[in-house]
N, C-alpha and C positions, 0 to 999 in steps of 0.2 A: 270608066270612072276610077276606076281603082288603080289606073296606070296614073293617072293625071296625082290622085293622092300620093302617090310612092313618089313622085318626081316631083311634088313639092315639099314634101320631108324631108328628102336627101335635099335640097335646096339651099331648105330652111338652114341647116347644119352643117358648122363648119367643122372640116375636116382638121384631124391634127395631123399633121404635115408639116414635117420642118419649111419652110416658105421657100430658104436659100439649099441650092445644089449646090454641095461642095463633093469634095472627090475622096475627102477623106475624114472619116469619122474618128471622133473620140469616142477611145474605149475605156473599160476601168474595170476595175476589181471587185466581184460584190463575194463581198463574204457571207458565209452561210450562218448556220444556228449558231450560237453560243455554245461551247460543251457542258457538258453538267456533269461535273466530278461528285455533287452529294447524291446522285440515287446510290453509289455502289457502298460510301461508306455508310447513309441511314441502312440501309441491309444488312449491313454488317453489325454498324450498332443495334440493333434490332433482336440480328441472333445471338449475341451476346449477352444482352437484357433477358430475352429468352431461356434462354441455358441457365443462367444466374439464379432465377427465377426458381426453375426446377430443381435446378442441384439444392439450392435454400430447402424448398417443399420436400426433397430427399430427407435430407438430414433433420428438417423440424419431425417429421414420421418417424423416425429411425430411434430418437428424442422420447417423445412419447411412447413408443412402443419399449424401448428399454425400461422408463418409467413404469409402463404397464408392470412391465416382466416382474419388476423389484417390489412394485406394491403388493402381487402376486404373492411373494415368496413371503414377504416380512406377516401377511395374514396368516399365512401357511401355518409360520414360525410362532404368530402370536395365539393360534388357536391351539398349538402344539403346547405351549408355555401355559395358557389355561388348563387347558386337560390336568398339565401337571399338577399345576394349581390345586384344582380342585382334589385330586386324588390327595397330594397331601396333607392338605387340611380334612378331607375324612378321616385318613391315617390317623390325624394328630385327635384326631374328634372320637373317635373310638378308644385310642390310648386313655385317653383322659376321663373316661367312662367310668361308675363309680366302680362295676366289678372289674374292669381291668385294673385299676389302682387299689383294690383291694387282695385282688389277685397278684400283682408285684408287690404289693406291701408283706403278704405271706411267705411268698419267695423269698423277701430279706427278713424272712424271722421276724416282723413287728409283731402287734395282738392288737387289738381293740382296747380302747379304753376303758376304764370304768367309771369313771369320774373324772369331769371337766375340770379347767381353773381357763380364767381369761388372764391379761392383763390388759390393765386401763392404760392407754400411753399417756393422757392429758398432766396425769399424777404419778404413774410407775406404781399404781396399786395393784395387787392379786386379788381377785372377786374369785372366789369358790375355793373348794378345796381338791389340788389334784392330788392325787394318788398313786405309785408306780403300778403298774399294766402287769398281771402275772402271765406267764403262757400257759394254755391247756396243757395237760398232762398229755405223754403220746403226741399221735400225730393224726391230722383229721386224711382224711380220704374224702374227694372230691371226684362225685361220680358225674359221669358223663349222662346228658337225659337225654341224646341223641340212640336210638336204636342201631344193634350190632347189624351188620350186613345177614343176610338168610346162609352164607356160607360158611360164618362163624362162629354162628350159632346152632350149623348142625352138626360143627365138630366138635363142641362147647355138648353136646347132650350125648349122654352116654348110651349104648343102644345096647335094645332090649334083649333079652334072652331066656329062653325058655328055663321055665324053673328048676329043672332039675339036669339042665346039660352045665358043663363042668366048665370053666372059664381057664384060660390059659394065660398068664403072662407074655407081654410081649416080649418079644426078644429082639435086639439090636445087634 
């Protein structure tokens, strides 16, 4: 049965078979793929884009990190400029202290008042009566209330001696 089937299928179908024998065929040309010239230049474009890319992300870093450097410095330089700062306004803050300005007021020979006078600016009046400043007589001495070191003061004291042994000048 299964012979009978196969030889009525081939039957069935017609063969493709040129019908006409002839002795000589036409032949022809069959050209192949098309070539493709854009994979080599997208690659190329590609790593170029690429490179681009990086060399850019270089220099943005490079950028920033100089940035860094200099924010760096100028904090440096501005805490430096503080410190100054503040040092010389204590400087100035201590100067202006009522005993240091009394203390340079002495140095140039001033005195203490004795009596006031104002003047009023609104009128160019004198309210009170001033009087010229006399100086003390002599000269004040201004002692030091900081304690002498222990080694100046034990050659500041004069040592003891037995009452009746005989004392020598010194000789140079």
């Amino acid at each position: 049965m299964s012979q009978m089937t196969s030889a009525a299928r081939v039957g069935a179908r017609p063969l493709n078979r040129p019908t006409t024998t002839t002795t000589s065929t036409r032949l022809r040309v069959v050209t192949g793929a098309p070539p493709r010239h854009g994979g080599a230049a997208f690659g190329i474009f590609c790593a170029i884009l690429l490179a681009s890319g990086l060399i850019g992300l270089l220099l943005l870093n490079t950028a920033l990190a100089q940035g860094s450097f200099t924010l760096h410095d100028l904090r440096v330089t501005s805490d430096q400029l503080t410190d100054t700062e503040n040092a010389l306004a204590q400087s100035l803050q201590s100067s202006q202290s009522p005993a240091n300005l009394a203390a340079s007021a002495a140095r140039m020979g001033m005195v203490p008042a004795q009596s006031v006078a104002f003047l009023r600016l609104s009128d160019g009046k004198v309210i009170g009566v001033a009087k010229p400043a006399k100086a003390p007589p002599g000269f004040a001495v201004i002692r030091n209330k900081t304690p002498a070191p222990a080694a100046v003061q034990a050659r500041a004291k004069p040592a003891k001696h037995a009452p009746n042994a005989p004392t020598k000048p010194a000789t140079r």
